[in-house]
TISE-196929 format. One record per residue: residue number from 0; residue in one letter; x, y, z negated of N, C-alpha, C in turn. Coordinates in Angstrom, 1 decimal. Example, Ala and Ser with C-alpha at 12.3 -4.5 7.8 and 13.67 -1.06 7.14 Angstrom:
<keros>
[kero 0; A; [13.2; -5.7; -7.8]; [12.3; -4.5; -7.8]; [13.2; -3.3; -7.8]]
[kero 1; S; [12.8; -2.2; -7.1]; [13.7; -1.1; -7.1]; [12.9; 0.0; -7.9]]
</keros>
This chain:
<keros>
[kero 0; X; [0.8; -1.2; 0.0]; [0.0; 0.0; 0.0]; [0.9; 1.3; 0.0]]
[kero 1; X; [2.3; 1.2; -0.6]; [2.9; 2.5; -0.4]; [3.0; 3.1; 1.0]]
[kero 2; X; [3.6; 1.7; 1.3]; [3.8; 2.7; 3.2]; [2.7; 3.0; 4.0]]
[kero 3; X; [1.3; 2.4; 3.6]; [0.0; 3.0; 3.8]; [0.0; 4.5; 3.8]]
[kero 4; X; [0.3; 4.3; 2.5]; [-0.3; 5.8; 1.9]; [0.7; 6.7; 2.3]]
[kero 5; X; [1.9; 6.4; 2.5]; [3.0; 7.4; 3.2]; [2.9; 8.1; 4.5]]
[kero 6; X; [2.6; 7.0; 5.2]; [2.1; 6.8; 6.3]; [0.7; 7.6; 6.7]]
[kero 7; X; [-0.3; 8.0; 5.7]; [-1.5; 8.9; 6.2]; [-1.3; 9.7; 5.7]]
[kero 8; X; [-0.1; 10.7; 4.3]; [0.0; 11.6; 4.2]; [0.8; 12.7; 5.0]]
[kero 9; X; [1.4; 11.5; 6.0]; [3.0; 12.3; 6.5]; [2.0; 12.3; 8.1]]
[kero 10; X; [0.6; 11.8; 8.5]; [-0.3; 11.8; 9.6]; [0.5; 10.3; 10.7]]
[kero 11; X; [0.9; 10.1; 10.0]; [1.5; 8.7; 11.1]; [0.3; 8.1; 12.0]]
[kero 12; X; [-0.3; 7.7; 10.7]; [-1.8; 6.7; 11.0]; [-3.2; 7.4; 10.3]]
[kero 13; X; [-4.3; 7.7; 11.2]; [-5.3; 8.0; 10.7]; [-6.6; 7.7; 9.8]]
[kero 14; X; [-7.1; 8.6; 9.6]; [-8.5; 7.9; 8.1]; [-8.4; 6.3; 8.6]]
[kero 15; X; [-9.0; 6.3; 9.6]; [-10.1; 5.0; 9.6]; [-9.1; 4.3; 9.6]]
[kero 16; X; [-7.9; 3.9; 9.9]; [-6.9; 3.2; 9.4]; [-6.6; 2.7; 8.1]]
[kero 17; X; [-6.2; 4.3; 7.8]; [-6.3; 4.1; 6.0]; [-7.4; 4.0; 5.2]]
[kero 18; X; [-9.1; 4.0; 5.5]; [-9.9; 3.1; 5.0]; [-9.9; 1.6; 5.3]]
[kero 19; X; [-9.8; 1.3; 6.6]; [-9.5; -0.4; 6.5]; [-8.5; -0.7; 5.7]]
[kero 20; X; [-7.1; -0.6; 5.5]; [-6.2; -0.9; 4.8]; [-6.7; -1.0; 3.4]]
[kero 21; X; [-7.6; 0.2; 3.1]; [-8.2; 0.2; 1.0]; [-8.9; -0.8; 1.3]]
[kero 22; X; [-9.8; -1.1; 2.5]; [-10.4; -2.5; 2.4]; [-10.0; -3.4; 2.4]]
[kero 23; X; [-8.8; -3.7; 3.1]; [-8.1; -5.2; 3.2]; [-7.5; -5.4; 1.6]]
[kero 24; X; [-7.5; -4.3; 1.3]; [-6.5; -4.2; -0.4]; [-7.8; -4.7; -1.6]]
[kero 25; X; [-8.9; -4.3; -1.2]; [-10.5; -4.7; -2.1]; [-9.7; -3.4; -3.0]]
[kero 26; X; [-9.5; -1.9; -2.3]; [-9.2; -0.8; -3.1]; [-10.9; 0.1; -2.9]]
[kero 27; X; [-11.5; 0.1; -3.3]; [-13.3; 1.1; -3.2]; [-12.7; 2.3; -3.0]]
[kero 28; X; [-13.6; 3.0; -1.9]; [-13.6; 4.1; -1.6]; [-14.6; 4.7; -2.7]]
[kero 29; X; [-14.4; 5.1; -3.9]; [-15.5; 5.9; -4.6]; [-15.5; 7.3; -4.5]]
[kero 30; X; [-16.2; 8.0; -4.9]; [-16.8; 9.3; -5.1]; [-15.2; 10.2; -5.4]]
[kero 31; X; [-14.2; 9.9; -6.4]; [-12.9; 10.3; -6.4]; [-12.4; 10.1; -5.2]]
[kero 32; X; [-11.5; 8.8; -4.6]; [-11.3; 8.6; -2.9]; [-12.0; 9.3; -2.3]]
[kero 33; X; [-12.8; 9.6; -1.8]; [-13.7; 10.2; -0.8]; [-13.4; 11.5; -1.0]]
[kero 34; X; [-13.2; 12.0; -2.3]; [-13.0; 13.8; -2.5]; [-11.5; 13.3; -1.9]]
[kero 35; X; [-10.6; 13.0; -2.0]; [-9.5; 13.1; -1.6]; [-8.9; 12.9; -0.1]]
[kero 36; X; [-10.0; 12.2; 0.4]; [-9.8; 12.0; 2.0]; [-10.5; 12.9; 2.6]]
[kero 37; X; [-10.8; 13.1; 1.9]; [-12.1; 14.6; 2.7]; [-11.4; 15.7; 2.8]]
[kero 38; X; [-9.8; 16.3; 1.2]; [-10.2; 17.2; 1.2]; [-8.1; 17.3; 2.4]]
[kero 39; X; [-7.9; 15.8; 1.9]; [-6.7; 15.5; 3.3]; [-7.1; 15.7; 4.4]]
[kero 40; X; [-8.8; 15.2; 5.0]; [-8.8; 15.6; 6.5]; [-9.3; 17.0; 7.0]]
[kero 41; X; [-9.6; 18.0; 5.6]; [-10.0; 19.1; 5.8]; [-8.3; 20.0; 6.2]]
[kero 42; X; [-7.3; 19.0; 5.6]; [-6.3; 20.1; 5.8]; [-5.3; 20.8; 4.7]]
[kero 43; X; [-6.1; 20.4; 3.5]; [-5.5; 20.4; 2.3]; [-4.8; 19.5; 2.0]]
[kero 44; X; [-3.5; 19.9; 2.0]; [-2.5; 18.7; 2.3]; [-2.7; 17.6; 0.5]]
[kero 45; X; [-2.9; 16.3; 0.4]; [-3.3; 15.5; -0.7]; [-1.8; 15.0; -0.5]]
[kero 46; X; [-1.0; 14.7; -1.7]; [0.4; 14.4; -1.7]; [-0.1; 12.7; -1.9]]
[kero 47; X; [1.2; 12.4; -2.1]; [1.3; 10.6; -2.1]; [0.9; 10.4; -3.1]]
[kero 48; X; [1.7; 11.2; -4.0]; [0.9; 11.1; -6.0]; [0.1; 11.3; -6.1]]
[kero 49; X; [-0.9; 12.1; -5.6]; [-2.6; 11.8; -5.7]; [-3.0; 11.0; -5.7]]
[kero 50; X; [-2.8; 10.4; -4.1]; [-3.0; 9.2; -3.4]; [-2.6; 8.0; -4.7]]
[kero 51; X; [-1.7; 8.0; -4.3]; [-1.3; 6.8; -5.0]; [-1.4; 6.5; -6.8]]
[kero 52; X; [-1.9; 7.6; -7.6]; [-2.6; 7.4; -8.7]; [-3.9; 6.8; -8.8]]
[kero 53; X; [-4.5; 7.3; -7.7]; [-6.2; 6.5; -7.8]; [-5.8; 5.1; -7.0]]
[kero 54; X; [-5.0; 4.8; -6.0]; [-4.8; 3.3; -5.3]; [-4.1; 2.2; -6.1]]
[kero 55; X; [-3.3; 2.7; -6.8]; [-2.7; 1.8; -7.6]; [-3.2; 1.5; -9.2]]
[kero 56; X; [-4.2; 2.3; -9.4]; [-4.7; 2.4; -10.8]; [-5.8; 1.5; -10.3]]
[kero 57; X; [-6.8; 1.6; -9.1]; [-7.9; 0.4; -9.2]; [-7.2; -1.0; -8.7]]
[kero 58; X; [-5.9; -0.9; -7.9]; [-5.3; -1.9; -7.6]; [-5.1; -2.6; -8.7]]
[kero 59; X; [-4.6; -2.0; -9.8]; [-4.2; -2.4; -11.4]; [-5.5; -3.1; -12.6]]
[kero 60; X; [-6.8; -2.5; -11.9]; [-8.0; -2.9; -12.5]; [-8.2; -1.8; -13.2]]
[kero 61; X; [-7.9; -0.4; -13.5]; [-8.2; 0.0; -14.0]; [-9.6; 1.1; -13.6]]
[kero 62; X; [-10.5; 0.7; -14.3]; [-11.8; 1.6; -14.5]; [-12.2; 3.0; -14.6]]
[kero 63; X; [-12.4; 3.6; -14.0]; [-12.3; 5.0; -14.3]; [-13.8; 5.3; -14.9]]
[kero 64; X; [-14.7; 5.9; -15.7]; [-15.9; 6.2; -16.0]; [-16.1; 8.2; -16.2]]
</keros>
């Protein structure tokens, strides 16, 4: 998943890329995800550490409420 996520912040590969990939990972696009790809394909550049705080935290099982 890192070079995923490297990879759609640096524009290599685009969204719908990097939503299949959170799917092949069983990573949920939730309501957090979604503000964050929205606000990357708006143009607001979203760093890796965004990214990869919310991917590897549900990868990890962790729950957010």
């Amino acid at each position: 998943m890192a070079k995923t996520i490297t990879d759609y912040t640096k524009g290599s590969i685009n969204v719908n890329k990097f939503k299949t990939a959170l799917m092949e990972h069983n990573v949920p696009v939730d309501a957090t995800m979604d503000k964050l790809i929205r606000r990357h394909e708006a143009g607001d550049f979203v760093t890796y550490n965004e990214f990869g705080k919310e991917v590897f935290r549900k990868l990890n099982g962790y729950i957010s409420i």
